[in-house]
N, C-alpha and C positions, 0 to 999 in steps of 0.2 A: 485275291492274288497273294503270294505268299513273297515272304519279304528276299532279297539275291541270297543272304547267306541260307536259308531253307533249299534254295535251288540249285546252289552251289556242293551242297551238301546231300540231294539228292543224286545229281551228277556222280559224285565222287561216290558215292556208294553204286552206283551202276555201271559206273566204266571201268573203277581201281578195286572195290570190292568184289565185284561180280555177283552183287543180292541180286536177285529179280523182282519183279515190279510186289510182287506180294509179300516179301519180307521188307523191301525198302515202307511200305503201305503200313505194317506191323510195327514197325522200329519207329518210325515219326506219326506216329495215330493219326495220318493222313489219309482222303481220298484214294480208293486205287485209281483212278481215272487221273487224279491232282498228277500223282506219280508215276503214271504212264508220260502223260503229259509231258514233262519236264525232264523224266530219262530219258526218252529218247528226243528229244527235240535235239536238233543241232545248232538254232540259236538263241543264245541266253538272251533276255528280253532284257533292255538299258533300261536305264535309272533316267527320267528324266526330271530336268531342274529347271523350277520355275524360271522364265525367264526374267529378270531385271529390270525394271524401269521406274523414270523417273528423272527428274533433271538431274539429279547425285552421278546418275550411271548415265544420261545419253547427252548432258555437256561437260566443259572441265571442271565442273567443282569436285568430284568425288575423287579425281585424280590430284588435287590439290590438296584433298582431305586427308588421302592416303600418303603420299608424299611427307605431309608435316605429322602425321604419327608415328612414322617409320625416321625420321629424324630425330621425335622425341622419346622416341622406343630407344635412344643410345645415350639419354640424357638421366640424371638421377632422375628420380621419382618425385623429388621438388620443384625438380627445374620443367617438370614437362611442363604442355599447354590443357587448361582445362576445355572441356564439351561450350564454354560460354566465351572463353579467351577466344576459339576455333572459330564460333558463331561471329564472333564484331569483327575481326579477321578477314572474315570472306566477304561481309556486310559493306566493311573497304574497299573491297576487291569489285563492289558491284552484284551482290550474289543477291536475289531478290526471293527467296524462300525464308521458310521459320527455321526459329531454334529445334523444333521438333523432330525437323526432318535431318536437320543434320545430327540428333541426337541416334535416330532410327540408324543413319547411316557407320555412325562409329558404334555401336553396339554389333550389329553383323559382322 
């Protein structure tokens, strides 16, 4: 499957250019069938995004994770909270997961 900007970019050479499917087929050393395909289709095909899980994402801790980065994102760069301050934090708080996974978590 070819990635949106290749299809978007097909598109636009077939509607606003006016190539046809055998010069669009010549110009991206594509399939002619690829660019049949995708000219004239009338729906561009979504992007879909893994979906999330995980106690980070399906109870409050990730919202509390985000929350205290976004308030240290307005602090110098001394004063924030590090990946391990964040971890004994939550640990307070009740939070019964590892260091690792909250690390996964503020890396994305």
């Amino acid at each position: 499957m070819l990635a949106m900007s290749e299809i978007n970019c097909i598109k636009f050479l077939r509607n606003n250019k006016g190539l046809s499917i055998s010069e669009i087929q010549r110009t991206l050393k594509i399939n002619w069938r690829t660019a049949k395909k995708y000219a004239d289709e009338d729906q561009i095909p979504e992007q879909k995004s893994p979906q999330k899980k995980g106690m980070m994402y399906e109870e409050k801790w990730g919202e509390i994770v985000s929350a205290w980065l976004f308030e240290d994102s307005k602090l110098k760069k001394k004063s924030r909270r590090t990946k391990k301050k964040i971890f004994h934090d939550l640990v307070e708080l009740g939070f019964k997961g590892s260091y690792r996974t909250v690390c996964y978590f503020i890396s994305e």
